[in-house]
BABAMI-992766 format. One record per residue (C-alpha): residue number from 1; residue in one letter; x, y, z. Coordinates in pm, whole numbers, plus 50000, padded with zeros to 5 digits. Example, Ala and Ser with C-alpha at 12.3 -4.5 7.8 and 13.67 -1.06 7.14 Angstrom:
% BABAMI-992766
pos,code,X,Y,Z
1,a,51230,49550,50780
2,s,51367,49894,50714
This chain:
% BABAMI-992766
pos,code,X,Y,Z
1,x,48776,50013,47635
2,x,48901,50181,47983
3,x,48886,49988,48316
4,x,48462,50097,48383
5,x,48403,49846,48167
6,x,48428,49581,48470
7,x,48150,49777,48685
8,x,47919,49803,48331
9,x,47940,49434,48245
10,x,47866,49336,48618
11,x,47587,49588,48620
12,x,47446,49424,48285
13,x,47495,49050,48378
14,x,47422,49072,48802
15,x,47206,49436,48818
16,x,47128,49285,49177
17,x,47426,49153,49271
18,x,47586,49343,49585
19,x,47916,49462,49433
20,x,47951,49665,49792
21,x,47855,49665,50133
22,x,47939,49991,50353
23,x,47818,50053,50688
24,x,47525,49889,50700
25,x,47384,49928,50303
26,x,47413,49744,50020
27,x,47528,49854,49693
28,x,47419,49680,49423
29,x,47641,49656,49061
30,x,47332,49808,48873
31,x,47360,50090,49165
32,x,47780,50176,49115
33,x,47752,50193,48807
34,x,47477,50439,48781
35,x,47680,50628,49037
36,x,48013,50601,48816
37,x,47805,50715,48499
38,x,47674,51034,48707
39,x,48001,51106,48845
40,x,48155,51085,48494
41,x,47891,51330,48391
42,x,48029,51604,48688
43,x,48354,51587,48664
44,x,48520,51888,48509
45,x,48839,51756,48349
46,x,49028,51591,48072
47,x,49268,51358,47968
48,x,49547,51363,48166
49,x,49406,51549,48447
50,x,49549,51476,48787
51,x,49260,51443,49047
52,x,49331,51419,49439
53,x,49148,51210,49653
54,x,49163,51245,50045
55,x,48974,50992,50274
56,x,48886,50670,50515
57,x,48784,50405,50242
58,x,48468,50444,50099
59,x,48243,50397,49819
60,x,48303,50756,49715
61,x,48687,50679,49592
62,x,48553,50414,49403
63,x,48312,50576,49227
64,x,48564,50874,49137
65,x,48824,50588,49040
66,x,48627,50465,48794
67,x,48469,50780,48641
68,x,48780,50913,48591
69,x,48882,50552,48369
70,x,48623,50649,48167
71,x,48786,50978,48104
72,x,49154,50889,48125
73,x,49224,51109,48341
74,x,49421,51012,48713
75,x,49348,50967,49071
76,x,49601,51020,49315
77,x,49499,50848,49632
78,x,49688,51055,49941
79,x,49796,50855,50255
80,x,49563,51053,50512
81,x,49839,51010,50785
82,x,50065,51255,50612
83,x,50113,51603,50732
84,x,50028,51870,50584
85,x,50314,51930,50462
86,x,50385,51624,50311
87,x,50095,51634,50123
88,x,50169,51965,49996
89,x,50533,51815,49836
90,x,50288,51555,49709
91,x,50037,51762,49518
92,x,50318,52059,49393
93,x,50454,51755,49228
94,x,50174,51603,49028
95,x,49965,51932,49075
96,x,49624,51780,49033
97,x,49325,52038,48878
98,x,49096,51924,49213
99,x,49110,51765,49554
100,x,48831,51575,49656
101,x,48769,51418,50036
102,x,48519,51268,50259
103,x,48392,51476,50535
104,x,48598,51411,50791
105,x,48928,51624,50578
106,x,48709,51837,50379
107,x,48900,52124,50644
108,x,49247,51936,50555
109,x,49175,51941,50226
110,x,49109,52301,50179
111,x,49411,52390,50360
112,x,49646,52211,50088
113,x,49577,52483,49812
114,x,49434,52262,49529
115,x,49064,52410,49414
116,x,48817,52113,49607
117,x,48627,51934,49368
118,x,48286,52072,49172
119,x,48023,51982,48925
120,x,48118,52097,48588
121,x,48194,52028,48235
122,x,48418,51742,48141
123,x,48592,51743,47810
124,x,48401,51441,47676
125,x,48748,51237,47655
126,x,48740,50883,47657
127,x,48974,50693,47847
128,x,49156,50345,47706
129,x,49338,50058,47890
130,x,49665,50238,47776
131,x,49586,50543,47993
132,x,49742,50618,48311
133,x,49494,50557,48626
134,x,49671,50621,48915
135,x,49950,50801,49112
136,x,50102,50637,49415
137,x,50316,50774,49622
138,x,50580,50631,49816
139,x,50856,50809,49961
140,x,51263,50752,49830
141,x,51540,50686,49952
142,x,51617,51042,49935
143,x,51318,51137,50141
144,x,51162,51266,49840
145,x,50839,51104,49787
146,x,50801,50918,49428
147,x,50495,50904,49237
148,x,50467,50515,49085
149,x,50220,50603,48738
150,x,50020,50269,48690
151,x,49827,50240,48415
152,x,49479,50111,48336
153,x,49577,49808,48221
154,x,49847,49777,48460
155,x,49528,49739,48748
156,x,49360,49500,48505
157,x,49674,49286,48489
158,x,49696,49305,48858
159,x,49353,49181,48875
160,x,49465,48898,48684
161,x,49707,48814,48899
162,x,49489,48851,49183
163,x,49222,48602,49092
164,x,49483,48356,49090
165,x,49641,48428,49377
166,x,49297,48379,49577
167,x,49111,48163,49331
168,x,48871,48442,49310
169,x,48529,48364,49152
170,x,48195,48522,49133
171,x,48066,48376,49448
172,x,48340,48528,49680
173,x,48306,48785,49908
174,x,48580,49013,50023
175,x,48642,49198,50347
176,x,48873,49478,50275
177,x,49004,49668,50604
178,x,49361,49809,50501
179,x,49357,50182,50322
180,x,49257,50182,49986
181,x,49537,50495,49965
182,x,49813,50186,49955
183,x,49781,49984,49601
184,x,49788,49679,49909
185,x,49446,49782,50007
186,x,49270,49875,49680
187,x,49493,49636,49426
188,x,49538,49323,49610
189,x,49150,49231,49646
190,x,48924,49508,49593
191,x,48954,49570,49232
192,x,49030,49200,49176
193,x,48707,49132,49313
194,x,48485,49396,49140
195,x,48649,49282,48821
196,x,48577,48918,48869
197,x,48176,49001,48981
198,x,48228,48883,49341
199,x,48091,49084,49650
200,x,48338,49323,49863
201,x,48211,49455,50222
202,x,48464,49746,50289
203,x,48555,49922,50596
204,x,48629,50250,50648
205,x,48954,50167,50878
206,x,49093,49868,51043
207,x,48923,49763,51392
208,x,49016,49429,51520
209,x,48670,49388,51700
210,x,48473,49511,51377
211,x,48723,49284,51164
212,x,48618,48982,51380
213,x,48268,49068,51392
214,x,48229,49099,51052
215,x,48374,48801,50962
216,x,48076,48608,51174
217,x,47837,48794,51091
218,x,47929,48879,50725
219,x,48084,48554,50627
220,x,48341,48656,50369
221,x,48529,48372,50204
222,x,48877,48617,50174
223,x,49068,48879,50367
224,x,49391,49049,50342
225,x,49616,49187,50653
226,x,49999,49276,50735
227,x,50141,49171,51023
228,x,50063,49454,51266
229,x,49690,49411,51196
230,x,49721,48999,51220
231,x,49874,49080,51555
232,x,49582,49305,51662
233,x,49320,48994,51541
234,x,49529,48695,51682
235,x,49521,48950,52024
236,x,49205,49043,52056
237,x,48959,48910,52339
238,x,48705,48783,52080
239,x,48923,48588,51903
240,x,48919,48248,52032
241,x,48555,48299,52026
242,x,48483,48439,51659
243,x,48355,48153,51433
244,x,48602,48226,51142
245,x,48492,47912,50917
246,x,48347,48107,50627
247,x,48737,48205,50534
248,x,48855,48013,50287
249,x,49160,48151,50310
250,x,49372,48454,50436
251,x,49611,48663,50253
252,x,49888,48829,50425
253,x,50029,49147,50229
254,x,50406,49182,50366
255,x,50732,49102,50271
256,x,50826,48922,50605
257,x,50518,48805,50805
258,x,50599,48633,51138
259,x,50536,48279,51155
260,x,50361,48230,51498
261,x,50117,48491,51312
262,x,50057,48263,51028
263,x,50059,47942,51244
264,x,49778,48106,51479
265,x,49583,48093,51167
266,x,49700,47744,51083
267,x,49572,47640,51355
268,x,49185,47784,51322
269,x,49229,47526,50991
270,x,49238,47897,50744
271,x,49520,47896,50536
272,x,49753,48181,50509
273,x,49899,48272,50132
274,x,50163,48555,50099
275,x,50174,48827,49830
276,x,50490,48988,49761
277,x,50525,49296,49556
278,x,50550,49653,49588
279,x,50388,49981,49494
280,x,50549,49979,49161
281,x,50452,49630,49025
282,x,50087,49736,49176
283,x,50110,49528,49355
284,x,50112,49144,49287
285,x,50414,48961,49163
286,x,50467,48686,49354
287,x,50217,48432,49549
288,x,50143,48132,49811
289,x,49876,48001,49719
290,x,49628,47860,49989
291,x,49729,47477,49872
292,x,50162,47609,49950
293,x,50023,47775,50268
294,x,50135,47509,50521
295,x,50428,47325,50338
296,x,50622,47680,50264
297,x,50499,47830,50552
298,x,50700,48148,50540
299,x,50784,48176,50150
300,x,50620,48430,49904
301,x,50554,48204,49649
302,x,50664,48192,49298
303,x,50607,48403,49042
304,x,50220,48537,48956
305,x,50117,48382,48620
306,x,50112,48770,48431
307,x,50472,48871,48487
308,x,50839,48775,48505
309,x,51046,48759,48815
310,x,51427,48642,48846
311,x,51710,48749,49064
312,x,51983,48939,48964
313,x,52287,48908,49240
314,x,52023,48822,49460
315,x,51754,49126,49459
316,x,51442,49067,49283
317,x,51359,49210,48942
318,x,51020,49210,48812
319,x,50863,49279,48488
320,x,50543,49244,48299
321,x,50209,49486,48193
322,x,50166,49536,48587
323,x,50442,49721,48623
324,x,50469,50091,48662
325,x,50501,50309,48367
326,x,50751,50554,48565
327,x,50819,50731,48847
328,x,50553,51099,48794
329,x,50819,51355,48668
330,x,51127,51162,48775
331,x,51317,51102,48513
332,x,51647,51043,48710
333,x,51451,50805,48922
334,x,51262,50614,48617
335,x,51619,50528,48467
336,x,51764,50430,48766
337,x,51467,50183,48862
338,x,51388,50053,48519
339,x,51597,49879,48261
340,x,51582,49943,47927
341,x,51395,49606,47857
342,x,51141,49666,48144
343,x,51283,49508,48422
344,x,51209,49688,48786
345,x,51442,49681,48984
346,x,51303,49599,49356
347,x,51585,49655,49566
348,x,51467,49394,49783
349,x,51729,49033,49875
350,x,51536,48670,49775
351,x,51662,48311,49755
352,x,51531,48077,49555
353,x,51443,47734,49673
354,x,51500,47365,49476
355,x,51093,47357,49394
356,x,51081,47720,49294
357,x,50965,47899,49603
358,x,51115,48263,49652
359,x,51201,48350,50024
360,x,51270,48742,50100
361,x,51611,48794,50259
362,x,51620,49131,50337
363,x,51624,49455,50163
364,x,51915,49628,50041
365,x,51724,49934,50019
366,x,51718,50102,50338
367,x,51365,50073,50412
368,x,51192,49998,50744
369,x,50838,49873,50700
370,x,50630,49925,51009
371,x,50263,49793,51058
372,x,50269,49804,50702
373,x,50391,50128,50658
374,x,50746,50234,50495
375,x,50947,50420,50653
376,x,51255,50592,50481
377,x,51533,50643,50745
378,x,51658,50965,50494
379,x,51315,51146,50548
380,x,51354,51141,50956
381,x,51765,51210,50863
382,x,51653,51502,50702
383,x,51467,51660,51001
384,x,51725,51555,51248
385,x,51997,51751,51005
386,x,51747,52025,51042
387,x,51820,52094,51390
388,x,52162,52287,51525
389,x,52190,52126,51870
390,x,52275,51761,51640
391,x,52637,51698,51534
392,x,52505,51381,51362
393,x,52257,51126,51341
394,x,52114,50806,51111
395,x,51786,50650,51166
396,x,51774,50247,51184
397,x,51500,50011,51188
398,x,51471,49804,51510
399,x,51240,49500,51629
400,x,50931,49646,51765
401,x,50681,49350,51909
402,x,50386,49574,51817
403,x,50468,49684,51457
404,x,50692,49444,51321
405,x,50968,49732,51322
406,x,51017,50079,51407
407,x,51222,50345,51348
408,x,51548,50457,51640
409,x,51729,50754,51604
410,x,52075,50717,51641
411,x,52222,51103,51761
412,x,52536,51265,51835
413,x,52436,51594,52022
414,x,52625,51890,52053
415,x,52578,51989,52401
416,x,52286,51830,52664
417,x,52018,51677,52476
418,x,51702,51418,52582
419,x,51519,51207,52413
420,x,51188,51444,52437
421,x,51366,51718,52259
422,x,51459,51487,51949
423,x,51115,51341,51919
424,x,50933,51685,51964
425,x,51156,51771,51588
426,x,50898,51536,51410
427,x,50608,51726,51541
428,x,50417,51855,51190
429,x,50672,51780,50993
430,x,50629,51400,50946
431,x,50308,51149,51016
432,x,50312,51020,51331
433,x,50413,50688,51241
434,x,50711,50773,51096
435,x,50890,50932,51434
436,x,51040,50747,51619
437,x,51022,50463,51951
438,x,51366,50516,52046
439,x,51619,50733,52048
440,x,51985,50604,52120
441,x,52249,50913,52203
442,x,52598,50818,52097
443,x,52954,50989,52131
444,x,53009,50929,51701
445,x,52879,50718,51417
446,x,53060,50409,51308
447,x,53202,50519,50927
448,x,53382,50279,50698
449,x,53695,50485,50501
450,x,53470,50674,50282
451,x,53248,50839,50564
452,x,52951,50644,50522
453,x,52748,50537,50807
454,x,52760,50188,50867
455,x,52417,50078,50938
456,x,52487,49727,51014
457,x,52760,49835,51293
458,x,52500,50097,51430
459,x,52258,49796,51478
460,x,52474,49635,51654
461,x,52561,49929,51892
462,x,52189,50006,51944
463,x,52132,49645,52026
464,x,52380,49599,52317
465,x,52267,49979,52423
């Protein structure tokens, strides 16, 4: 049995049921699946096989998700705001056989020097729940991007999870708007709701006025935002007019979301559950459910019914079948995330409440999460070390009113040095929404006695700047 098996049994029970709607068409379960069986009939690989996938959400990534189950062989889903060259350190990592895209990076894709995908011969393999599925990267602490392995039934697990964080039944219908390259996107509600027979209409990116239009027009019962798309809804002209009463409820994918966000919900009488997790537990480990939504206003939940969770000197550790295998040939990195009894190690500062409730604290690792993007302050480090005319630097997060947070560069120059001439560094070398919105000049970095930058300090100086 591999993960297909959800599309097949949907396509045998509900042949007409609409398992997808994309721009404009309908795609019935009977439909997918006959598209998944072709696809598994073209693709020229094995087991094992990495495959790269480069695109706007679509369909298509679907389709190749699922043939490759059946094959157990492995997507890896790349974050089409990366440069070039970070995609490059991607794919010379888990050096996939073929890169597939949509039309709009077929160009990209070429570029990267991985063969683009063909028709061919597969090896007639036959993937199991067992089998890894998919390769997600997110970058370390090092600036060295990490590939999370999940496995098949690590995403059926999820799913599990899932259906009760949302109460998800057949009759739902799911608007999906964040990138299906981030597990948030594709493991939060869009497998979940293939997998439990419901309906999902899926956009190809995240437009405030399509988001609100298509929940009046469309009528989906669920939805799932961060908090820099929640902003962009709650601010848009339309959206004291938008009649948003087919939501049942809303799901917010973030460790902190702001609470005037979740209140402006509230308030429209559509409750707002959290979901806290990460890449590496695929996401899903703890939940709000809709009936929590107003009395914890601001908690993530407890713990999802399919794993463990518990804090150990206050960071979160989670373990269970939905969490990663490893880290994609990083051993070093496995060990230090992973205990020998399972546990993952989140990095990530909780409390726990008298009824049960977990409340994120704050991160101890140095992460800043922006629109719902990371962003590792040692990749940005890295390119500021890069040039001659800095003595020093470190790269903080800082309250941005637009994206939650954003990154500041903190520099000691050398000689004369403006803000345009640090920012123009980043230029191809990282995606745009890593550079950064400020950039604070200093005479020295605050150190504690063993040369380490304190980061805390350095907030504190950038603050009163």
């Amino acid at each position: 049995m591999n993960l297909s098996r959800i599309i097949e049994r949907w396509a045998g029970h509900s042949p007409s049921k609409t398992a997808l709607h994309f721009q404009g068409s309908d795609i019935s379960y009977s439909r997918f699946w006959n598209s998944i069986d072709e696809k598994t009939r073209t693709l020229d690989v094995s087991k094992g096989d990495r495959v790269a996938w480069l695109g706007y959400n679509s369909p298509e990534m679907l389709v190749l998700l699922f043939a490759l189950a059946r094959l157990g062989a492995i997507l890896v889903p790349l974050n089409w705001r990366l440069t070039a060259a970070e995609h490059r350190t991607i794919l010379e990592d888990c050096r996939p056989k073929w890169i597939y895209s949509d039309t709009d990076f077929s160009a990209h894709a070429s570029s990267l020097g991985v063969p683009v995908g063909k028709p061919g011969k597969n090896s007639d393999s036959e993937g199991t729940d067992g089998d890894d599925i998919l390769i997600v990267y997110t970058s370390g602490t090092t600036g060295k991007p990490k590939g999370a392995v999940l496995t098949q039934s690590a995403l059926l697990c999820n799913g599990l999870n899932s259906i009760h964080a949302h109460d998800l039944t057949q009759s739902d219908h799911i608007l999906t708007v964040l990138p299906m390259f981030h597990v948030g996107g594709l493991n939060n509600q869009t497998l979940p709701a293939l997998q439990t027979g419901a309906s999902v209409t899926l956009h190809r990116r995240f437009d405030p006025a399509l988001w609100l239009a298509d929940v009046a027009r469309r009528r989906p019962t669920i939805s799932l935002l961060v908090p820099a798309t929640l902003q962009a809804v709650v601010s848009h002209p339309a959206w004291p007019g938008t009649d948003l009463s087919s939501l049942k409820m809303m799901n917010a994918g973030s460790m902190v979301v702001p609470d005037s966000l979740i209140r402006a919900f509230h308030a429209r009488g559509i409750p707002v559950g959290q979901i806290y997790g990460c890449t590496e537990t695929s996401p899903i480990a703890v939940v709000l459910l809709k009936e929590d939504a107003a009395s914890k206003l601001g908690s993530a939940g407890k713990p999802a019914p399919h794993c463990e969770v518990k804090l150990v000197e206050g960071e979160v550790w989670v373990r269970g079948p939905n969490v990663m295998r490893a880290y994609w040939n990083d051993p070093a990195a496995t060990a230090a995330a992973l205990t020998a009894d399972g546990w993952f190690k989140t990095g990530d500062l909780a409390r726990v409440d008298a009824d049960g409730y977990y409340w994120i604290i704050g991160r101890s690792k140095d992460v800043i999460i922006s629109g719902g993007e990371n962003i590792y302050p040692a990749e940005l480090e890295n390119v500021l070390a890069d040039c001659p005319a800095i003595a020093e630097a470190a790269v903080i997060g800082i309250d941005d009113p637009k994206w939650g947070e954003a990154a500041c560069a903190c520099v000691v120059a050398r000689g004369k040095m403006d803000e345009q001439a640090v920012l123009d560094l980043f230029k191809d070398r990282l995606a745009r929404f890593k550079h950064p919105r400020r950039v604070v000049f200093l005479d020295s970095l605050p150190r504690n006695a063993m040369g380490k930058v304190q980061k805390p300090e350095l907030k504190r100086l950038v603050a009163g700047a």
